[in-house]
ROMARKE-90563 format. One record per residue (C-alpha): residue in three letters; z, x, y. Coordinates in steps of 0.2 Angstrom, whole numbers, plus 2048, in hexadecimal, padded with zeros to 3 digits. Each point is the difference from the previous one (the first is absolute). Example, Ala and Ser with C-alpha at 12.3 -4.5 7.8 and 13.67 -1.06 7.14 Angstrom:
<rs>
ALA82783E7EA
SER7FD806811
</rs>
This chain:
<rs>
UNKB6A49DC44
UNK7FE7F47F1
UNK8038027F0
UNK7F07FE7FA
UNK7FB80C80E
UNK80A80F7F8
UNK7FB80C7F3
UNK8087FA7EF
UNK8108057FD
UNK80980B7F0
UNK80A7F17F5
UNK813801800
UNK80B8077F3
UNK7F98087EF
UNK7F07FA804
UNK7FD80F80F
UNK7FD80B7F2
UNK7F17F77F8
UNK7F580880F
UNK8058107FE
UNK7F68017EF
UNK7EF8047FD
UNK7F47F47F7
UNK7EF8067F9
UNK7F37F17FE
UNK7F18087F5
UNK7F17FB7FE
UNK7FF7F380B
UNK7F07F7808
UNK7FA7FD811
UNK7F67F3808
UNK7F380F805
UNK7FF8047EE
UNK80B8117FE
UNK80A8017F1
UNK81280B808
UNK811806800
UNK80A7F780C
UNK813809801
UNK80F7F880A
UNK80E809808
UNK80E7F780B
UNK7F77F0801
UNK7F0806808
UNK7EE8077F8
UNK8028157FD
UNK7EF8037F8
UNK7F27F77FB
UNK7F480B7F3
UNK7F18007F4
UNK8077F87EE
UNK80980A7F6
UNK80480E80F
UNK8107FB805
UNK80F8067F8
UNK8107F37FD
UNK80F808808
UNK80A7EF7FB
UNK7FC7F07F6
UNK7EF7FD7FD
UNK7F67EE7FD
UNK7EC7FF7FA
UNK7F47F880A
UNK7F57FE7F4
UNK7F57F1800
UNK8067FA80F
UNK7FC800814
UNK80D80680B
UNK8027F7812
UNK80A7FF80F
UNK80E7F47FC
UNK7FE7ED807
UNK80B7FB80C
UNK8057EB802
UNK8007FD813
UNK8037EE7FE
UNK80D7FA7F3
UNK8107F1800
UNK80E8077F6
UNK80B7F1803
UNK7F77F47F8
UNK7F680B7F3
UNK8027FA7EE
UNK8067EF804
UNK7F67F47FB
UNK8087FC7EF
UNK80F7FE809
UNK8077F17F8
UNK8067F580F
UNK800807811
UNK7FE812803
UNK81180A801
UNK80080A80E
UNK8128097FD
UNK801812801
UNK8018057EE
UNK7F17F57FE
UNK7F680780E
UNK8058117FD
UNK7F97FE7EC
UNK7F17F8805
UNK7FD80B80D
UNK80080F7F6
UNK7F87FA7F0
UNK7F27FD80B
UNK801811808
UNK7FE8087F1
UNK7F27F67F8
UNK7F580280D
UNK8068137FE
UNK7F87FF7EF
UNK7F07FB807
UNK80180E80A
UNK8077FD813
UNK80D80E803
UNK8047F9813
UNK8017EE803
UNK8037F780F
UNK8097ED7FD
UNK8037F1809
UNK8107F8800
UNK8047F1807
UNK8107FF80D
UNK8097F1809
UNK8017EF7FB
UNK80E7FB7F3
UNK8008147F8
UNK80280A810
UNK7FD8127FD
UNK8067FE7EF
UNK7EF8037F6
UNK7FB80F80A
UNK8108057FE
UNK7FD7FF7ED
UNK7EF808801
UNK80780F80A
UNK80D8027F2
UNK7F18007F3
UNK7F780B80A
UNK80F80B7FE
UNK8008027EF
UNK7ED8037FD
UNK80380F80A
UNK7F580E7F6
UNK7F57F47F9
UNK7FA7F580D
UNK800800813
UNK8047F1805
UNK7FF7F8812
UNK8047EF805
UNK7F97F5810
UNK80E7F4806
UNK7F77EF803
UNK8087F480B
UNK7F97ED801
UNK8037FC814
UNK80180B80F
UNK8007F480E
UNK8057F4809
UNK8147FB7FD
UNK7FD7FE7ED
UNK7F9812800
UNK80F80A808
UNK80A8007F0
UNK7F08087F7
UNK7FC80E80E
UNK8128057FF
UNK8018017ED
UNK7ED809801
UNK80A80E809
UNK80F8007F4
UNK7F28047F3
UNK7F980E809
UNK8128087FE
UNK8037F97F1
UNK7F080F7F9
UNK7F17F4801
UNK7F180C803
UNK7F57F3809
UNK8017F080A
UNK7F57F27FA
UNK7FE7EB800
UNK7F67F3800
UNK7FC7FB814
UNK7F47F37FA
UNK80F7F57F9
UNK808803813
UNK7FF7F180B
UNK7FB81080C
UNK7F480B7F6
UNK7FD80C810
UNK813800804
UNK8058047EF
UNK7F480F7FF
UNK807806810
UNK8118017FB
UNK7FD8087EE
UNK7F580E80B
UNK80F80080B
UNK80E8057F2
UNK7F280C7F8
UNK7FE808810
UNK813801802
UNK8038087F0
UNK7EF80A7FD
UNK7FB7F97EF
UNK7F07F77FB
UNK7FC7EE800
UNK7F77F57F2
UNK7FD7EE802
UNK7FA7F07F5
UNK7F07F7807
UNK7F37F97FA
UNK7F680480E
UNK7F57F0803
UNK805800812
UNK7F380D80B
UNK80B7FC80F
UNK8108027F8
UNK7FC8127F8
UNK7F6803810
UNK8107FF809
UNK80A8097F4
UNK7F480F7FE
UNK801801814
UNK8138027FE
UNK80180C7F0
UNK7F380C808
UNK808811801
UNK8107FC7F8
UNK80580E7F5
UNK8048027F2
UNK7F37F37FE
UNK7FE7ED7FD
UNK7FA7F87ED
UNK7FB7F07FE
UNK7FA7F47F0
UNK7FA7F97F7
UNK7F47FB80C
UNK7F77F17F4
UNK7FD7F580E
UNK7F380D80A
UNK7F57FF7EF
UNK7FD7EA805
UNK7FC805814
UNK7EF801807
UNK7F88107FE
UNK7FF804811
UNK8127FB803
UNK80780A7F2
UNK7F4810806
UNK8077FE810
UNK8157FE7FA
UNK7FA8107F5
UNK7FC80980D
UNK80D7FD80C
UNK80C8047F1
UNK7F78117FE
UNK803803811
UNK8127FD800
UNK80280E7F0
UNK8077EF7F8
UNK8008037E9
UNK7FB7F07F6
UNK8087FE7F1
UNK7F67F67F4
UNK8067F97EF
UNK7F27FC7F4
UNK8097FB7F1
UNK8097EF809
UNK80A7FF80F
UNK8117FE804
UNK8017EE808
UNK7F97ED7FC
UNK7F27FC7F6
UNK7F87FC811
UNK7FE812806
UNK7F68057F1
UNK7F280B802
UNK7FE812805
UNK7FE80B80F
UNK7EC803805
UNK8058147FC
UNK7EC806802
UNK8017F7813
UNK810809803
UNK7FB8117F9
UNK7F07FF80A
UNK8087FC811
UNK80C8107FD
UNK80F7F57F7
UNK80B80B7F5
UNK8037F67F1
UNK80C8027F3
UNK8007F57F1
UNK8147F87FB
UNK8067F57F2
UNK8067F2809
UNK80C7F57F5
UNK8048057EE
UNK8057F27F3
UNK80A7F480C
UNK7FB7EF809
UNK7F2805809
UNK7F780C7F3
UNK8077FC7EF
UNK7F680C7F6
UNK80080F80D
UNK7FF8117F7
UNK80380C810
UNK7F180B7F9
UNK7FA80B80B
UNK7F18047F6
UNK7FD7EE7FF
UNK7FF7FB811
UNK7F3811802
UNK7F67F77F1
UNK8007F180A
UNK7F980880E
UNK7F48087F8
UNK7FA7F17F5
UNK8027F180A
UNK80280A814
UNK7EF80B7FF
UNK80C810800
UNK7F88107F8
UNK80E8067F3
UNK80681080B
UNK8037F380F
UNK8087F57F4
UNK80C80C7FB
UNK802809812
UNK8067ED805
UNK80E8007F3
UNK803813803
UNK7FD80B80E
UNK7FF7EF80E
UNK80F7FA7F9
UNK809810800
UNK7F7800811
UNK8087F0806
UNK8108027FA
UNK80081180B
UNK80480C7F1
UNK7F68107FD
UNK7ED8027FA
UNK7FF8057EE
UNK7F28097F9
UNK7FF8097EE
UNK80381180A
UNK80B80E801
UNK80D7FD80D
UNK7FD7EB7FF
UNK80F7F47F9
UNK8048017EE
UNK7FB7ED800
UNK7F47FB7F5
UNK7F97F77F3
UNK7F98037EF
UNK7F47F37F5
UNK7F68017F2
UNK7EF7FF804
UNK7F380E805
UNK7F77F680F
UNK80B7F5811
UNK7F27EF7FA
UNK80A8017ED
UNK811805805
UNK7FF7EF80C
UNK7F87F57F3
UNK80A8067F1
UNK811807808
UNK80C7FF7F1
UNK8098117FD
UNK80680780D
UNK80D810807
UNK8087FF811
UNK806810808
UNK80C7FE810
UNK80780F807
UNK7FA80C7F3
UNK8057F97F2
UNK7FA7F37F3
UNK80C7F0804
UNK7F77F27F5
UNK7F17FF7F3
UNK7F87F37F8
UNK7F78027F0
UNK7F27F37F9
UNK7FA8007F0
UNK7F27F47F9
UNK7FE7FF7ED
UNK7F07F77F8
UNK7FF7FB7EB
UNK7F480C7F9
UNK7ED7FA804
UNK7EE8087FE
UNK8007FA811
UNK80B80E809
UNK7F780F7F9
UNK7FF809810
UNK8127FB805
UNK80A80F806
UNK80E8037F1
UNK812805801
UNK80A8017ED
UNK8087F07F9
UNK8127FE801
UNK8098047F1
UNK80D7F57FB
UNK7F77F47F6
UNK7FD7ED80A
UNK8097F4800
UNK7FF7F17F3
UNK7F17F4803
UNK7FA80B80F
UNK7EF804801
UNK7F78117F9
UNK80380E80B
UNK7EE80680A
UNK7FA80C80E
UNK80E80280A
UNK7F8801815
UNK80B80780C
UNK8017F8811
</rs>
C-alpha cells in the first residue's frame, strides 16, 4: 500500500499531543450559507452546530467574516528546484540546499492553504538520489505541519542507458518515495518507459504520476491501455498538448483515458517544462468524457516558472476565469480531486470528516477566489499557519460605505500618509 494510500499518520515526538486537544471554530460560514460551530478533537471533525451552540472544551478561534472550506491539497509540485530562480550561477543541488528549498516551499504553499502535498523530485544523472534524499529529510521535519510526499523521477528506463535509472527507481521506492513517476516522452521508448514505471509500481503497490504533454493520441492511447486497472491508480499531467489536438481526437484520447480510471492533473498557472509546452489542459473536454481532474502548481519560481506562486486558490481562479469552471468545481479541482488523486481521504465540513481545512475571509466561494488574502489553515485539528491582510486607504469622501476597523494607535510614521478606513482582507 502507498503512502499516500494510508490514512495520515499522528506526527512524532511532542507534536502527538497536538491532536489530542479540542479546537472550537465559531462562527464560521459555509458555502450553503449557514453560519456554525465547527469543534475538532484528535484530528478529525466532532460536531458541526448552529452558531453560538457549541461549547469550547479547548482553545477556541472566531470565524467570523470568513468562509470555511476543505483544505486544498497540491497534487503536482517540484521541490528540488522550487525557489531557484535567483540562484546566482547554476542551481546548487547539495543537500543542505535541496533540503532548505524544499521545505521553504512546503511551507509557503502551506500558507496558501494545501496541508498535503505530493512533489517531484528529480533522481539520476550527476545527483543520484541525493535530492530526494534531501526532500525526504524536509519532509521529515514538516512532520505536524504538512504532509508531504515525494514522486522519484528518473529521466531514462530503457535501453542500456536506462538500466542504471530503473535500478536507482527501485532504490527510491525503498528509500520512502510514495510514488513512481517520470517523463516517458523524453525516452527514446515512450511505451517501454511506461511499462517499466507500471512494472516497479506494480511491484511495490504505490501509485504512478507521469509528465506529458499529451499531444500524442496514440502514445496516451497506448499508455491508458496499460494503466487500465492498476491500483492504486495512475495520474498524469499536465496534459497542455490535448488542448492543440483536433476535437475529435482529443474527445476520443478523453474517453479512452476515462475508461482506463486514469486522473489528469492540470496546472493552470504555468507548467513545469520549456516555454514550448505552454498552454493548458482542455479541462471541460476531460471533465465531460468522465476525466477526473485535479488542478496542481507546476513549477514554483525556478527556470521553467519564475514567478510560480504554488496557490491553490489561484490555479481554481484560473479555472474559473479563464477554463469555464463554475467556482465550486474550481475549488473541488484544487480540493476534493486533488485529495482524490493523491488517494488521501474525502473531506467535507462534517462530524467525523478530517480536521483539514481552510478558512478565508469572504462570505461567498466567487469572492474568497477573487480576493483570497487572509487566510487560516487547519491540518489535523489545529491551526498550523495564518495569514492576515490588511488594506489601509488615506481618508476620502469616496469610501463612505467602506467597512471600518479602529486605527492603529501608535502615531505614523514621519512623512507617511494620513491614517484611513482600515479593510480587512
Amino acid at each position: 500500500m502507498s503512502a499516500e494510500s494510508k490514512q495520515p499518520q499522528p506526527p512524532e515526538d511532542g507534536a502527538a499531543t497536538a491532536d489530542s486537544t479540542s479546537l472550537l471554530l465559531s462562527h464560521a460560514r459555509l458555502t450553503d450559507g449557514r453560519s456554525v460551530d465547527v469543534r475538532l478533537v484528535g484530528g478529525r471533525i466532532e460536531a458541526v452546530g448552529t452558531a453560538g451552540s457549541l461549547a469550547a472544551v479547548g482553545a477556541r478561534v472566531d470565524l467570523a467574516g470568513y468562509l470555511l472550506l476543505p483544505a486544498a491539497a497540491e497534487p503536482h509540485a517540484h521541490a528540488d528546484t522550487a525557489l531557484s530562480a535567483d540562484s546566482p550561477g547554476p542551481v546548487s543541488y547539495t543537500s543542505e540546499d535541496v533540503q532548505r528549498r524544499a521545505t521553504e516551499a512546503a511551507l509557503l504553499q502551506l500558507g496558501h492553504g494545501a496541508t498535503a502535498q505530493r512533489a517531484h523530485v528529480r533522481i539520476g544523472d550527476v545527483h543520484a538520489l541525493g535530492p530526494l534524499e534531501a526532500v525526504l529529510q524536509a519532509r521529515r521535519s514538516l512532520r505536524g505541519l504538512v504532509d508531504l510526499t515525494t514522486v522519484a523521477v528518473p529521466r531514462l528506463l530503457t535501453g542500456v542507458a536506462g538500466a542504471d535509472g530503473l535500478a536507482m527507481l527501485r532504490d527510491a521506492v525503498k528509500m520512502g518515495a510514495g510514488v513512481v513517476g517520470g517523463c516517458p516522452d523524453l525516452d527514446p521508448d515512450p511505451a517501454g518507459y511506461v511499462e517499466a514505471v507500471l512494472e516497479v509500481a506494480a511491484e511495490h503497490g504505490v501509485p504512478v504520476d507521469l509528465h506529458t504533454d499529451g499531444d500524442d493520441p496514440a502514445r496516451l492511447a497506448r499508455l491508458a491501455a496499460m494503466a487500465g486497472g492498476l491500483r492504486p491508480g495512475v495520474t498524469i499531467g499536465p496534459c497542455a498538448g490535448l488542448g492543440r489536438l483536433p476535437s475529435d481526437a482529443a474527445r476520443r484520447t478523453a474517453d479512452g483515458l476515462a475508461a482506463a480510471g486514469v486522473t489528469v492533473v492540470c496546472l493552470p498557472q504555468g507548467g513545469c517544462g520549456g516555454t514550448e509546452r505552454r498552454g493548458a489542459a482542455p479541462v471541460r473536454l476531460l471533465r465531460a468524457a468522465g476525466v477526473r481532474v485535479a488542478a496542481g502548481s507546476g513549477a514554483m519560481r525556478d527556470v521553467a516558472n519564475p514567478v510560480g506562486r504554488g496557490d491553490p486558490l489561484e490555479a481554481a481562479y484560473l479555472l474559473a476565469s479563464l477554463g469555464g469552471l463554475s467556482p465550486e468545481e474550481a475549488y473541488a479541482a484544487v480540493s476534493a480531486e486533488a485529495r482524490s488523486a493523491m488517494g488521501l481521504p474525502e473531506v467535507r465540513v462534517e462530524a467525523g470528516f478530517p480536521a483539514e481545512l481552510l478558512a478565508v475571509r469572504g462570505e461567498r466561494l466567487s469572492g474568497v477566489l477573487s480576493l483570497a488574502y487572509s487566510r487560516i489553515v487547519v491540518h489535523r485539528g489545529r491551526v498550523v499557519a495564518r495569514t492576515s491582510a490588511v488594506r489601509e486607504y488615506c481618508d476620502s469622501a469616496a469610501a463612505l460605505d467602506l467597512p471600518r476597523q479602529a486605527r492603529p494607535e501608535r502615531p505614523p510614521e514621519p512623512g507617511s500618509p494620513p491614517a484611513g478606513p482600515v479593510v480587512r482582507s
